[in-house]
LUMVOZA-107009 format. One record per residue (C-alpha): x, y, z; residue in one letter. Coordinates in steps of 0.001 Angstrom, whole numbers, padded with zeros to 6 digits, always signed. Example, Ala and Ser with C-alpha at 12.3 -4.5 7.8 and 13.67 -1.06 7.14 Angstrom:
<atoms>
+012300-004500+007800a;+013670-001060+007140s;
</atoms>
This chain:
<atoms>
+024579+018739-018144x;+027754+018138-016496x;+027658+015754-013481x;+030776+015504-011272x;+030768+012122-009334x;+033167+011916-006283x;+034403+008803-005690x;+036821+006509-003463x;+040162+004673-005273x;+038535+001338-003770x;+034834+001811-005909x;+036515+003783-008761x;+036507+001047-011185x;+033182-000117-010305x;+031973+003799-010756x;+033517+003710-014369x;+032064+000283-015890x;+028493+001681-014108x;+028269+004835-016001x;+030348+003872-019096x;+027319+003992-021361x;+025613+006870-020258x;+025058+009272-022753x;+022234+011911-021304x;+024754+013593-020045x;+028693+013829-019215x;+029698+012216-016112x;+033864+013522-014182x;+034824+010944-011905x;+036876+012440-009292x;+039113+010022-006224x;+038722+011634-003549x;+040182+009187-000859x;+040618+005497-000098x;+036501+005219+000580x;+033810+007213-001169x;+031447+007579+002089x;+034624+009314+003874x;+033961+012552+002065x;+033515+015555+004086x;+031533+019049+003022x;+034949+020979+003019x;+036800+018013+000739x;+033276+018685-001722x;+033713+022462-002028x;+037185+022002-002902x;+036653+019540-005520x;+033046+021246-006815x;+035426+024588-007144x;+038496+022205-008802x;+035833+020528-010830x;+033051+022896-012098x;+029805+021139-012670x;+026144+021038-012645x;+025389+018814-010295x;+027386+016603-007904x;+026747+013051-006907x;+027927+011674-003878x;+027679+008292-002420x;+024274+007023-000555x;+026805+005814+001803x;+027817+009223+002997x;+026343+010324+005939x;+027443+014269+006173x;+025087+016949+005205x;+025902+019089+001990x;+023256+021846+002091x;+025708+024282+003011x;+028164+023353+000946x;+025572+023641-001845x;+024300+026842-000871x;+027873+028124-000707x;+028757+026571-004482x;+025145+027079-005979x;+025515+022992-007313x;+023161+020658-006223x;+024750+018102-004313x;+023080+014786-004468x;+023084+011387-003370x;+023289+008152-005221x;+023316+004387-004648x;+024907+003229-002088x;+026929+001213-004077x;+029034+002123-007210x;+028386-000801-009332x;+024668-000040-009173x;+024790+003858-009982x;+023471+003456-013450x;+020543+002576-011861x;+019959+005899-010621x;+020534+007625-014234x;+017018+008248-015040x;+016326+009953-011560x;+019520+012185-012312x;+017863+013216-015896x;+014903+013801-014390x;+015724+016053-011668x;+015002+013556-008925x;+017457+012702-006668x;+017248+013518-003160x;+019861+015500-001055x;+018753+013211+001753x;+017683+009809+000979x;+019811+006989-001152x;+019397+006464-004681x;+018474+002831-004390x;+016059+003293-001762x;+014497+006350-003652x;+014272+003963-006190x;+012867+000896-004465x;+010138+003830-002677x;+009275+004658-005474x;+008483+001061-007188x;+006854+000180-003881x;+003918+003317-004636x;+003591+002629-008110x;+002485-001433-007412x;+000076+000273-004958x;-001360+002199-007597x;-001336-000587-010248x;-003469-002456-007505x;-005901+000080-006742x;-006149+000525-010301x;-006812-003460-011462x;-009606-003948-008774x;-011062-000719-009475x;-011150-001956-012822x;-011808-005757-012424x;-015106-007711-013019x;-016082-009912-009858x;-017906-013333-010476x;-020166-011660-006958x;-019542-009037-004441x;-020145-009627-000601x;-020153-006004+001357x;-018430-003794-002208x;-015555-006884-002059x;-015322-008046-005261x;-015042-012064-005329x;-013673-014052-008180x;-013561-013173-011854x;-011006-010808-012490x;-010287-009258-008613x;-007610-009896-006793x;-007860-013217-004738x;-008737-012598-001356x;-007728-013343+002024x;-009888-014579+004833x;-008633-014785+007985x;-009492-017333+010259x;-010337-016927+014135x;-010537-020234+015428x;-012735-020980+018489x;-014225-017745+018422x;-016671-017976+021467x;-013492-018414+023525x;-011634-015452+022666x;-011611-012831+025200x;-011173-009606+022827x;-012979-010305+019616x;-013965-007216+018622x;-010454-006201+018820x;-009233-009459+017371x;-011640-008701+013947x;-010580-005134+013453x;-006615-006357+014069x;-007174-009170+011545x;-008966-006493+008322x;-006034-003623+009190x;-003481-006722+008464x;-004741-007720+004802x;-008007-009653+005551x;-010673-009112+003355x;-013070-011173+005096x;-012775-012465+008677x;-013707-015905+009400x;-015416-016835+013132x;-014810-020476+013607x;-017219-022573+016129x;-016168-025699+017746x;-018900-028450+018309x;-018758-027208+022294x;-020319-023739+020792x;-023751-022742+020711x;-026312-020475+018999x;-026225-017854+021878x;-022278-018130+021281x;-022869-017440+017711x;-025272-014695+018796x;-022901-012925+020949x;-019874-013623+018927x;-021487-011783+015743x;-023370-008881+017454x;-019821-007852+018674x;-018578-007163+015502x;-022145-006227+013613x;-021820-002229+013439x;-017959-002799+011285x;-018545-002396+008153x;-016015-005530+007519x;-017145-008971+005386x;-017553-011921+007971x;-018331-015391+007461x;-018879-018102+009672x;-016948-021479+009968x;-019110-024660+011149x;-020743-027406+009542x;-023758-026580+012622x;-026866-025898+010448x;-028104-024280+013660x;-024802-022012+014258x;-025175-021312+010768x;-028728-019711+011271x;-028286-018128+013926x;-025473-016506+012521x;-027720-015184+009517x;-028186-012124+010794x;-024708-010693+009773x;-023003-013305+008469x;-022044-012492+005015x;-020765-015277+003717x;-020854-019550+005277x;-018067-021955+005131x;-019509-024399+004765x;-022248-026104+003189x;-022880-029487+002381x;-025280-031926+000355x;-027321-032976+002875x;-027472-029172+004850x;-028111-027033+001546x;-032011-028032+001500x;-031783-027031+005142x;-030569-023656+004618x;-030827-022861+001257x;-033630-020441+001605x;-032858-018362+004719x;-029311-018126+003260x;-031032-016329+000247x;-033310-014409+002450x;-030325-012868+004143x;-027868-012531+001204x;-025069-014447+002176x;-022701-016381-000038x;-021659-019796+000780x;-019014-021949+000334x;-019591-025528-000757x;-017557-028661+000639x;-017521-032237-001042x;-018666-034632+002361x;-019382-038386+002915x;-020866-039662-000695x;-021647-036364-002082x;-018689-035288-004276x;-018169-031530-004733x;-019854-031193-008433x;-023018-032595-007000x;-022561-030398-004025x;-022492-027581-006885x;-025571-029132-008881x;-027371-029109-005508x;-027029-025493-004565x;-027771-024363-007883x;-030844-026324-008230x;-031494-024856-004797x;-031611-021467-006535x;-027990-020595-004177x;-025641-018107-006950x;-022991-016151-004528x;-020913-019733-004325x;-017887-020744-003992x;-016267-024230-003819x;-013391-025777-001757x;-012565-029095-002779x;-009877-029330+000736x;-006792-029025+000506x;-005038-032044+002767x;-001798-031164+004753x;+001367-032247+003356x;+002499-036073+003300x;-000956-036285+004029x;-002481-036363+000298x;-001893-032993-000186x;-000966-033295-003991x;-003152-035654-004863x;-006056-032895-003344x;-004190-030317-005641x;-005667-031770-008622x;-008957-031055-007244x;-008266-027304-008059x;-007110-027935-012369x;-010640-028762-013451x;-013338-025602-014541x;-016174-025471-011796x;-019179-022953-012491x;-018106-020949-009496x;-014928-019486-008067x;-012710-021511-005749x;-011508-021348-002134x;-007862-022807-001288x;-007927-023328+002301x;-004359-022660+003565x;-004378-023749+007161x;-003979-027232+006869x;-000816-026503+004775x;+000920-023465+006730x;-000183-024813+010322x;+001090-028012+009860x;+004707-027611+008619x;+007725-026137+010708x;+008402-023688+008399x;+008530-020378+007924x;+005411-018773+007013x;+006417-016199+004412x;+007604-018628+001669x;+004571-020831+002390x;+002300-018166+001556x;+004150-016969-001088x;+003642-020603-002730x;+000521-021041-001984x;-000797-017810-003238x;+001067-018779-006468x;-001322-022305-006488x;-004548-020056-006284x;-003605-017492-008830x;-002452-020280-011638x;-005620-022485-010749x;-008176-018935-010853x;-009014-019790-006645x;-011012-016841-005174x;-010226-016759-002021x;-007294-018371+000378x;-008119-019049+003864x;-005069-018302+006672x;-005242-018117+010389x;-002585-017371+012869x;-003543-020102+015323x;-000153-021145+016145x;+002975-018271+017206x;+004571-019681+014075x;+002291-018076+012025x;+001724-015267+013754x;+001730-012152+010963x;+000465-014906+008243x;-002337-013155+007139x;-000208-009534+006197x;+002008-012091+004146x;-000535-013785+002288x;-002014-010560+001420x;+001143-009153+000233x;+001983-012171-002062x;-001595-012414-003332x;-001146-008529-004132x;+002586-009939-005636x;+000398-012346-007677x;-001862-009185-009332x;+000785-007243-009968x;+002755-010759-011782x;+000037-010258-014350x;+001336-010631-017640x;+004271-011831-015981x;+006467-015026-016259x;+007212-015087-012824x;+006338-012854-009568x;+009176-011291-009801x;+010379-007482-009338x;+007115-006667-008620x;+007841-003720-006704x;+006454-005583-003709x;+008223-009058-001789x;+008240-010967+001176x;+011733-011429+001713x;+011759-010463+005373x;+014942-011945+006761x;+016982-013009+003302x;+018545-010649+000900x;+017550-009866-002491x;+021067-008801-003020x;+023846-009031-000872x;+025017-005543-000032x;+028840-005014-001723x;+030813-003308+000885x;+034304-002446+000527x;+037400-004281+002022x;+038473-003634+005482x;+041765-001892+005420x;+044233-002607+008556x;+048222-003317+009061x;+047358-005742+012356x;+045009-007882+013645x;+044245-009730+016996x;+041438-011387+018395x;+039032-010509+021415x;+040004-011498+024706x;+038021-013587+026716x;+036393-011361+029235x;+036469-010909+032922x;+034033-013487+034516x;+033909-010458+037447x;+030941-007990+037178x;+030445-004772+038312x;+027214-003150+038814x;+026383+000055+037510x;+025914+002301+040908x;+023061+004069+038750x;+021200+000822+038836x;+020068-001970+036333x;+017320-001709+033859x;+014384-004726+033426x;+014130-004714+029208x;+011230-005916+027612x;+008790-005321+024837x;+004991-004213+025336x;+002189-002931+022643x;+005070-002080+019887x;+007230-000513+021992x;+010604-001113+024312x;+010249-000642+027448x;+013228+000038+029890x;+012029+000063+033734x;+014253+001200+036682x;+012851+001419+040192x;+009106+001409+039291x;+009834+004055+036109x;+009310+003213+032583x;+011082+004707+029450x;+009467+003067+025864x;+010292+003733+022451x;+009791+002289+019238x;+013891+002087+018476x;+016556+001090+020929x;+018157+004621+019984x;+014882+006521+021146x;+015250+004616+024355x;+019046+004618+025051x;+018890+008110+024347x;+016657+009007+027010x;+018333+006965+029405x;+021614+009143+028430x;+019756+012344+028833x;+018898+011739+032933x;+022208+010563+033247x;+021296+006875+033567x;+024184+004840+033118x;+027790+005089+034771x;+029297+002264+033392x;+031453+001754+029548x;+030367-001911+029541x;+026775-001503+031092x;+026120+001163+028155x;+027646-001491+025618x;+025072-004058+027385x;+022527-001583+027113x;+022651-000761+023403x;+023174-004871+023044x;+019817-005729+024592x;+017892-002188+024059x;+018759-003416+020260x;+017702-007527+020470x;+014707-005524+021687x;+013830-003602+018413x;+014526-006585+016368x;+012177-008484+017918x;+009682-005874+017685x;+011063-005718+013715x;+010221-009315+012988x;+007299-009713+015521x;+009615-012085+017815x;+009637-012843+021383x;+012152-011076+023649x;+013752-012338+026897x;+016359-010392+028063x;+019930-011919+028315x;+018455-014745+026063x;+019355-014971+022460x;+017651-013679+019717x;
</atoms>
């Protein structure tokens, strides 16, 4: 196969040391102009009739459609990474028939390393052998460590139900109702028949022995037990089913905690030996997770992510590495704070980066990450060509108002919302919304359209990176 690949004079040389070991099959470099993603469909049929091949390769960076010019050559016409230097990346795809007419190399590539970790996770907990299940979620042994998500306060929250469900469709396994001492066993009551019918693992958080019965009912798993309440509770918690997770307390340490709950004839357990908040003894408490325990462990991660201005993604990401080198279980995260906010999707997706690190030296190129605002890799773009430069003006402190009127921005339930004069446009990308207000002819004005696209945009990024959004603010 012969495999023309039109190129610009400023990526040429990086387009030659990319595919100067390929061997499946012969590549034609072609210049075509001073910047690859220039190329038009005319300037291709030229060249593909110049340069007869089997298949042409065009930059990801161009953003003209081919599919005529393919249907008038009979060559496929495909695209490849958006930068030359990383073409021999997309080698494989081109051997295999696989590149797309539409969609970049690299991000055909990085699509399709994303669905194979999601396989390679169904397929290890399919396959994995649990230490016990609560609800079909396997706990422990060789699963997946799992992520309960903490609602603090639960018998204040005025949408619960909605709260739970929100919390399992963003990574929870389980879904933790906390009870302050102000709560009480109608609270608990209440709090648990709202969410009894979902088939979704909860436990309750108190150290109540009364909350804790009355939430026997559905509870499916207790955080936490003690010494002293485990005679208490021991055999309703069987009666019911529930696992529990034990906590060292006063002068019981946790291995007698253990002792106690297996003498007590308790076997779905799990042990936390707390986890203290940074500068606060939190590496001394590490060491509390090194030694074997006959049961599975819980790292509890609030203490840790709640307590440090930081942000959350690289927390989790460390702390899911802790559990999976010490064998924890289960890592407990809330969002109590707007700091975390979104905590629970990332420790889900770096305990699922911690699976898929298997066999691994590091959790690396996994196919799945949590960089959300960093690069992997800096993008490579070419030089900016120009004879003259001069810098912006200051502008004109004078404003004019558009006569169409001025639009309130602002961002509600995942969307952008523009209002005018009582009526609402929303989208879900500043385009979708600027659009619309181009289509009835809403804006007069150069610099209020600039303005518009400036904000309608801050708007979408916030939405992006689940930010707040005040209008004329910064982002």
């Amino acid at each position: 196969m012969h495999v023309l690949f039109p190129t610009g004079r400023q990526s040429a040389p990086s387009l030659v040391l990319a595919l100067s070991k390929v061997t499946e099959f012969t590549c034609e470099i072609v210049e075509t102009g001073e910047i690859a993603s220039f190329l038009t469909p005319g300037s291709l049929e030229k060249l593909i009739h110049a340069h007869p091949c089997d298949l042409a390769v065009v930059s990801g960076m161009c953003t003209a459609s081919f599919r005529d010019t393919e249907k008038r050559t009979g060559v496929p016409i495909r695209k490849g990474t958006r930068h030359a230097a990383d073409m021999g990346m997309c080698v494989p795809l081109i051997s295999a028939g696989r590149l797309s007419a539409d969609m970049p190399a690299d991000d055909m590539l990085a699509e399709e390393k994303r669905k194979a970790a999601r396989q390679n996770l169904i397929l290890a907990e399919f396959e994995a052998e649990p230490f016990f299940t609560i609800r079909d979620v396997k706990i422990g042994g060789t699963s997946r460590i799992k992520v309960i998500h903490e609602i603090m306060d639960a018998h204040r929250h005025p949408f619960l139900r909605e709260a739970v469900i929100s919390a399992h469709e963003n990574g929870a396994d389980i879904v933790d109702l906390g009870f302050g001492f102000d709560a009480t066993e109608d609270d608990v009551v209440r709090c648990f028949s709202m969410a009894a019918d979902l088939d979704i693992p909860l436990s309750i958080d108190t150290l109540d022995p009364i909350l804790i019965e009355a939430a026997l009912f559905r509870a499916d798993l207790i955080l936490s037990l003690t010494k002293e309440t485990i005679p208490l509770l021991a055999e309703k918690i069987l009666e019911a089913g529930a696992a529990v997770v034990l906590i060292p307390r006063d002068d019981a340490s946790l291995e007698e905690t253990i002792s106690s709950a297996l003498d007590a004839g308790l076997f779905k357990i799990l042990a936390d030996p707390l986890l203290q908040p940074p500068l606060s003894g939190m590496t001394r408490s590490l060491a509390g997770y090194l030694p074997e325990t006959v049961c599975p462990k819980v790292l509890g991660c609030v203490n840790v992510v709640e307590m440090v201005d930081a942000d959350s993604p690289g927390m989790c990401a460390m702390l899911a590495s802790v559990a999976a080198e010490t064998g924890t279980a289960c890592l407990l995260i809330s969002e109590h704070s707007d700091k975390t906010h979104g905590a629970t999707a990332e420790m889900r997706r770096a305990v699922e980066m911690m699976t898929l690190s298997k066999d691994r030296p590091y959790p690396k190129d996994v196919g799945l990450d949590l960089l959300i605002l960093k690069e992997k890799r800096c993008r490579r773009e070419p030089p900016l060509l120009y004879e003259e430069i001069r810098d912006a003006g200051v502008p004109s402190d004078s404003l004019e108002y558009d006569p169409k009127g001025n639009f309130r921005i602002g961002i509600e339930n995942g969307y952008i919302v523009a209002v005018r004069d009582g009526k609402a446009i929303r989208g879900t990308s500043w385009y979708d919304v600027f659009s619309e207000i181009l289509a009835e002819d809403g804006v007069s004005l150069l610099d209020h359209a600039a303005y518009l696209g400036k904000e309608l945009y801050k708007a979408e990024l916030a939405l992006r990176f689940g930010r707040s959004f005040e209008q004329d603010g910064n982002f």
